[in-house]
N, CA, C and O atoms as a MOPAC input file, in Angstrom:
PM7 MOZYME 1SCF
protein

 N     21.21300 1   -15.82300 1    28.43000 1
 C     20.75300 1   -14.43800 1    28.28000 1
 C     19.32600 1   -14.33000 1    28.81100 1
 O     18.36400 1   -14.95700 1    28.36700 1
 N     19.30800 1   -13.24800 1    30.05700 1
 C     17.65500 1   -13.33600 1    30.10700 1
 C     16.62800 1   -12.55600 1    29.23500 1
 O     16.90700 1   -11.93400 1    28.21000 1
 N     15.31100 1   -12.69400 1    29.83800 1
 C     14.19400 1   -11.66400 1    28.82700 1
 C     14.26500 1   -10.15400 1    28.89600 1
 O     13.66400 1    -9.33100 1    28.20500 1
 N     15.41000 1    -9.90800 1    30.20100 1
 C     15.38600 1    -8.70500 1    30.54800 1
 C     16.03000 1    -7.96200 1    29.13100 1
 O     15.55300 1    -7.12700 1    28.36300 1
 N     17.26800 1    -8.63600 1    29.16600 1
 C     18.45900 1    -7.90900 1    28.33800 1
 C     17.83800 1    -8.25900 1    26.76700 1
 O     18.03700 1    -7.31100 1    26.00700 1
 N     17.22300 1    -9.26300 1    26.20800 1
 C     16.49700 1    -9.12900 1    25.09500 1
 C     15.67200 1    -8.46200 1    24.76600 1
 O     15.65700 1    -8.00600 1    23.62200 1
 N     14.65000 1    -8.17300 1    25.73200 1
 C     13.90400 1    -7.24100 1    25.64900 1
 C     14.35100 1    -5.78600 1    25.36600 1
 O     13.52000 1    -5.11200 1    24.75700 1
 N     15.25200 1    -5.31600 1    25.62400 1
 C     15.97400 1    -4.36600 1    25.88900 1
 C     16.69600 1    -4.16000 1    24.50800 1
 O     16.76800 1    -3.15000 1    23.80700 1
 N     17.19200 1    -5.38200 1    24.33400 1
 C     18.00700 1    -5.00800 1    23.39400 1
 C     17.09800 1    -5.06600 1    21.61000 1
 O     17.69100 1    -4.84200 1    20.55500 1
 N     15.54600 1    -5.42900 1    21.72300 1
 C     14.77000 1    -5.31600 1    20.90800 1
 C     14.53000 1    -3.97800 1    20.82500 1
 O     14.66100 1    -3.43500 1    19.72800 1
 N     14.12100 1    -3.18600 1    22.01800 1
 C     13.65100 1    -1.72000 1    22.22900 1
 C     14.31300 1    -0.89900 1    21.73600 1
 O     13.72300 1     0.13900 1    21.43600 1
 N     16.20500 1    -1.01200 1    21.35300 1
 C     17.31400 1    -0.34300 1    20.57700 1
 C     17.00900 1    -0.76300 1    19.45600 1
 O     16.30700 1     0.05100 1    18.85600 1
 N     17.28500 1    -1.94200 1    18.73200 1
 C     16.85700 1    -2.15300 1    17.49400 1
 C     15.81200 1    -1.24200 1    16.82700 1
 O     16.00800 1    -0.73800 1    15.72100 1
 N     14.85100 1    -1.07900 1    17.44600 1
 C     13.76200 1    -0.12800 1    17.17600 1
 C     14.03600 1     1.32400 1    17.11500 1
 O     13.84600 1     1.95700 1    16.07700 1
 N     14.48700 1     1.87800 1    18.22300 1
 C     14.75000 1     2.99600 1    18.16700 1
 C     15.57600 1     3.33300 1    17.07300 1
 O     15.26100 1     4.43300 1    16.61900 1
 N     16.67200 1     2.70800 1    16.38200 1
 C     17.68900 1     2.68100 1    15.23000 1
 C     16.76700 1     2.92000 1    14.32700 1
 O     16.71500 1     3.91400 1    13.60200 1
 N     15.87800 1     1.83800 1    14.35600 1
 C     15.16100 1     2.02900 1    13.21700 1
 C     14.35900 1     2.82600 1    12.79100 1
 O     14.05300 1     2.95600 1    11.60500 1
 N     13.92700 1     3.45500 1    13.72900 1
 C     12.96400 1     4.39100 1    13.67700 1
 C     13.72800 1     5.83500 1    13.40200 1
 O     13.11500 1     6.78900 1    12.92300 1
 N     14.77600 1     5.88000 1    13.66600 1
 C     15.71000 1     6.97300 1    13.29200 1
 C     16.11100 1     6.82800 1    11.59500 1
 O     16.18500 1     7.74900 1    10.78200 1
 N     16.34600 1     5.31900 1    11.35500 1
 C     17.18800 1     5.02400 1    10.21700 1
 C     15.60800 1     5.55800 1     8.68800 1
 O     15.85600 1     5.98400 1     7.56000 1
 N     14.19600 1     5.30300 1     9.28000 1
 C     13.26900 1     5.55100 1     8.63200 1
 C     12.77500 1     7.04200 1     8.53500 1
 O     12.20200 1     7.32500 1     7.48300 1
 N     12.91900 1     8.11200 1     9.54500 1
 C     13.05400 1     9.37900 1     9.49000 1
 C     14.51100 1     9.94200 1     8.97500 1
 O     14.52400 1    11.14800 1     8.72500 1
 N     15.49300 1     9.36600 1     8.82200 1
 C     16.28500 1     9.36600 1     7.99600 1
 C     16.40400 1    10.00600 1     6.22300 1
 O     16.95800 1    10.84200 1     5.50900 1
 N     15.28800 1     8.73000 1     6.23900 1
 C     14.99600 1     8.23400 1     4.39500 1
 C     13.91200 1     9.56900 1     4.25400 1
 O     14.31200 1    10.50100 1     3.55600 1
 N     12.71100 1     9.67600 1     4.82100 1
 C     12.01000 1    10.28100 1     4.74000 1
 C     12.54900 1    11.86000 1     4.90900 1
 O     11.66700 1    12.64200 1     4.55500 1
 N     13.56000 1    12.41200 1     5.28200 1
 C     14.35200 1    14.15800 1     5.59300 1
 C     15.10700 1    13.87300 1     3.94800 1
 O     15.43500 1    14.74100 1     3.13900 1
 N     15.25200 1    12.16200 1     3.79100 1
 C     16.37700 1    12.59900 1     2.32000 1
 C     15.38600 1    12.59400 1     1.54600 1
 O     15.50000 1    13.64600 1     0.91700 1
 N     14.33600 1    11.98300 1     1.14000 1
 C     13.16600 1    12.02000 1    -0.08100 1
 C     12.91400 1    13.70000 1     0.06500 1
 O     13.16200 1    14.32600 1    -0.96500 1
 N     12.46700 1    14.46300 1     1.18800 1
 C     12.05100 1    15.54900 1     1.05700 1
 C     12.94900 1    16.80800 1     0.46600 1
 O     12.65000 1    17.81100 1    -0.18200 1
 N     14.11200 1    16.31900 1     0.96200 1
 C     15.38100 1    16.91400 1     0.69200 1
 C     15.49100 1    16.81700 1    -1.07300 1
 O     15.71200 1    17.66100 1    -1.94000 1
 N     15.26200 1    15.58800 1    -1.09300 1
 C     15.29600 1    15.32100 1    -2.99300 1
 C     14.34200 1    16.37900 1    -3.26500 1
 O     14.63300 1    17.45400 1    -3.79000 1
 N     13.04100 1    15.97500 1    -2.83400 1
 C     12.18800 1    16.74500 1    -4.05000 1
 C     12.07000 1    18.57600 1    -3.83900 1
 O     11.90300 1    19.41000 1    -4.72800 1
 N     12.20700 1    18.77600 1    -2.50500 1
 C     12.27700 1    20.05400 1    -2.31700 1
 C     13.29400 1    21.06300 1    -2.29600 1
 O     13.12600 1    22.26100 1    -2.52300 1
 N     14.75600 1    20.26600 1    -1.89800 1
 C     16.34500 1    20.92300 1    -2.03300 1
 C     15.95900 1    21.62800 1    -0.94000 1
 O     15.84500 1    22.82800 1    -1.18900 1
 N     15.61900 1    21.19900 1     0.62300 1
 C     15.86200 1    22.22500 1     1.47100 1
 C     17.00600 1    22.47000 1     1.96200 1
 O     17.33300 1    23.60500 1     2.31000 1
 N     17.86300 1    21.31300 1     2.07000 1
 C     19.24400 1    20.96700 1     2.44100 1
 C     20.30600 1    21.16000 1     1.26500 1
 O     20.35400 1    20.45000 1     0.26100 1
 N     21.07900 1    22.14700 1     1.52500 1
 C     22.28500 1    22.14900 1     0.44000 1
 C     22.94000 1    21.02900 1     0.46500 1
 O     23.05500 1    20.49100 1    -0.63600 1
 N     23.57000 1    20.31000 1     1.66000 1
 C     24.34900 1    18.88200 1     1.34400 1
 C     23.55100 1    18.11300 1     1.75700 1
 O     23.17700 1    17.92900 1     2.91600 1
 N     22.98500 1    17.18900 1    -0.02100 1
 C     22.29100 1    15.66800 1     0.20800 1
 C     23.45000 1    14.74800 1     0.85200 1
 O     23.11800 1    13.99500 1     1.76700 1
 N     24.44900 1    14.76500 1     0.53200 1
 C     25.10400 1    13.78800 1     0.69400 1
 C     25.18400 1    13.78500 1     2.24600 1
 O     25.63900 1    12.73500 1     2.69900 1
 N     24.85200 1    14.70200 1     3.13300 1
 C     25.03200 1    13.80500 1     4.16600 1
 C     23.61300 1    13.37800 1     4.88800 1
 O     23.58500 1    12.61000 1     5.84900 1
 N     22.42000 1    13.98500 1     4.29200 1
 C     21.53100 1    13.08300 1     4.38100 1
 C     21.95100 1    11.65600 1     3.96400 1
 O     22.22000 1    10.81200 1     4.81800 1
 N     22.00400 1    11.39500 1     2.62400 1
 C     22.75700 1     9.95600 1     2.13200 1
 C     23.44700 1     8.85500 1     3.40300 1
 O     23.24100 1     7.68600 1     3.72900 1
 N     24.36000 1     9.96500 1     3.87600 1
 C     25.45100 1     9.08400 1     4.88400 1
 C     24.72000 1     8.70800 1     5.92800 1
 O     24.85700 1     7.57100 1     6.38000 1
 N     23.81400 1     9.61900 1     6.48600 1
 C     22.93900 1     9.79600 1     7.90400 1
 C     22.17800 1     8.29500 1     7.73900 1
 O     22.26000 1     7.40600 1     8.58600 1
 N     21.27700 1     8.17800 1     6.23600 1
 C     20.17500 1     6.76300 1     6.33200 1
 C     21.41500 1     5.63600 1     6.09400 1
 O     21.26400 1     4.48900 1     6.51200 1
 N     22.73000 1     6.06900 1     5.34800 1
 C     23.32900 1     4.32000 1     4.95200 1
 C     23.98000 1     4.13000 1     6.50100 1
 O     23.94500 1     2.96300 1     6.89200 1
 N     24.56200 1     5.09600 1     7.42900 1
 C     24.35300 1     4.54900 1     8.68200 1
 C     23.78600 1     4.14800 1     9.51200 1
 O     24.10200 1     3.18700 1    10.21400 1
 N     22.68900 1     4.91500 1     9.60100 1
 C     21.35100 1     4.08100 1    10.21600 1
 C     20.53500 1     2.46100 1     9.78800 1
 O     20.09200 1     1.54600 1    10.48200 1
 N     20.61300 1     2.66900 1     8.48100 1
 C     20.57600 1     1.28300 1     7.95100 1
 C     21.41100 1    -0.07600 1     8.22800 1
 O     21.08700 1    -1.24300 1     8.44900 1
 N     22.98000 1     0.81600 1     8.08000 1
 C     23.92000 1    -0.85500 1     8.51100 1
 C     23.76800 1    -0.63500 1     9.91400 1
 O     24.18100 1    -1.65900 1    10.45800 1
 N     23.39300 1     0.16500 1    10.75300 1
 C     23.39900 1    -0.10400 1    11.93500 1
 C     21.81100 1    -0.94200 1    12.92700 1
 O     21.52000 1    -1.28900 1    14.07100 1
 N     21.31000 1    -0.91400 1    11.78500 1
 C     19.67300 1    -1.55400 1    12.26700 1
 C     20.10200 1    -3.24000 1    11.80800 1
 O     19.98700 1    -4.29200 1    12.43700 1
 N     20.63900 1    -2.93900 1    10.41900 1
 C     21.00300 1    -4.53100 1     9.79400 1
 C     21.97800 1    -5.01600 1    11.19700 1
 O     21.36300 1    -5.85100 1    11.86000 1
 N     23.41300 1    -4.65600 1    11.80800 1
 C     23.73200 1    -5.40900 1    12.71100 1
 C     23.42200 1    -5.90000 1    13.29100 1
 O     23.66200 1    -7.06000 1    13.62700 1
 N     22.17500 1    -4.51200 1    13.91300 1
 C     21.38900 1    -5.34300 1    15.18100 1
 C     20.41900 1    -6.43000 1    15.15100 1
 O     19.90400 1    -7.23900 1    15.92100 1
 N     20.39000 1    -6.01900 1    13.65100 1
 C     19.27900 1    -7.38000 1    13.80600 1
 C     19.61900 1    -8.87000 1    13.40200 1
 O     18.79800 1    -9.78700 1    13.40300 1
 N     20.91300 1    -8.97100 1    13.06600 1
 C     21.70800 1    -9.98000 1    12.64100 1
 C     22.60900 1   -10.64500 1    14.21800 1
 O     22.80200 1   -11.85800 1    14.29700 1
 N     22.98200 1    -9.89700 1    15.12000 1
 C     22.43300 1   -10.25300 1    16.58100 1
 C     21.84200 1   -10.65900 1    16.98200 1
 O     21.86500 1   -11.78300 1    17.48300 1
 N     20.90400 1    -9.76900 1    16.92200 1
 C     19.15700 1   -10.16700 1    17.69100 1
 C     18.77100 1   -11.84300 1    16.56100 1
 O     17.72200 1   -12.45300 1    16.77000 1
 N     19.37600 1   -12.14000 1    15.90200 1
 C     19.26200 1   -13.10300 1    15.32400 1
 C     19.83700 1   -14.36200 1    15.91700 1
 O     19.23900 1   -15.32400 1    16.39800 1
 N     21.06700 1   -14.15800 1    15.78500 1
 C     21.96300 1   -14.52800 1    16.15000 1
 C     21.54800 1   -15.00400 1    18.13500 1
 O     22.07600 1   -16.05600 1    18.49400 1
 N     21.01400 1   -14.53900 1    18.81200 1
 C     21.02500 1   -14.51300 1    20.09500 1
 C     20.13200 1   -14.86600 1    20.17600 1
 O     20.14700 1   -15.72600 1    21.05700 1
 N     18.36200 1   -14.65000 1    19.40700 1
 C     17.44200 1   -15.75300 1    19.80000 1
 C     17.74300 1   -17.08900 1    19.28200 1
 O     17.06700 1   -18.05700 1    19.63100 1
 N     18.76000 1   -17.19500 1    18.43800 1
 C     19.14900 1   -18.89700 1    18.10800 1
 C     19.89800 1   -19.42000 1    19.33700 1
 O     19.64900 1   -20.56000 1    19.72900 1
 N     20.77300 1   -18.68400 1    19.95100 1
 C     21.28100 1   -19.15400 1    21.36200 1
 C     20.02500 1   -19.13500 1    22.57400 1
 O     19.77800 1   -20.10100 1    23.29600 1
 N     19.50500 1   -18.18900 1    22.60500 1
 C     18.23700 1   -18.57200 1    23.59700 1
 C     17.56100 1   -19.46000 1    23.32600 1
 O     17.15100 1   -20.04400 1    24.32900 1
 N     17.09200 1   -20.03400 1    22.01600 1
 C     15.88800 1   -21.18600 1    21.85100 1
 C     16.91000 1   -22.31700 1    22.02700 1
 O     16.45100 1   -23.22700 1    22.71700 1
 N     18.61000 1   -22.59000 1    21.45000 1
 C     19.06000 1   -23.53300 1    22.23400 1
 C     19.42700 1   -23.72100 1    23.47600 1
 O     19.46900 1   -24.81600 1    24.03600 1
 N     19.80700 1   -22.27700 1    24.12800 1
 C     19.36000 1   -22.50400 1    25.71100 1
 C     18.27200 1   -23.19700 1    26.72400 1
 O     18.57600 1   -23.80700 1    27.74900 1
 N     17.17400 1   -23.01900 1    26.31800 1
 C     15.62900 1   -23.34700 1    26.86200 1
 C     15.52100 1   -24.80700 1    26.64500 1
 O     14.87400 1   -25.43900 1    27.48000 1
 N     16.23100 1   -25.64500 1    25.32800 1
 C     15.56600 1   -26.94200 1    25.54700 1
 C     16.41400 1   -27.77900 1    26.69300 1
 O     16.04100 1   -28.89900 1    27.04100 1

């Protein structure tokens, strides 16, 4: 795998995450203010964003253990 496609595929991880954290933050506001009639799909919006940051990063795990045994 090169640095290209890791790199790359760090820059998604992020972006997930950064969605999955504006997420949490629309449902806290949502809690305390009730701007949104359905919490629950705030709810659904962060627990998807969440298992979808956890995959990637269980990959991205997963794939720098194959790159550092690649390199030696």
């Amino acid at each position: 795998m090169n640095k290209r496609k890791l790199i790359q595929f760090i820059k998604i991880n992020d972006v997930v995450m950064y969605v999955g954290t504006v997420g949490c933050y629309v449902f806290l506001l949502d809690m305390a203010f009730d701007f949104m009639e359905i919490p629950s799909l705030a709810v659904a919006f962060v627990l998807i964003t969440t298992s979808i940051s956890v995959l990637f990063k269980t990959r991205l795990a997963a794939k720098l253990k194959g790159y550092e045994k690649s390199s030696d």
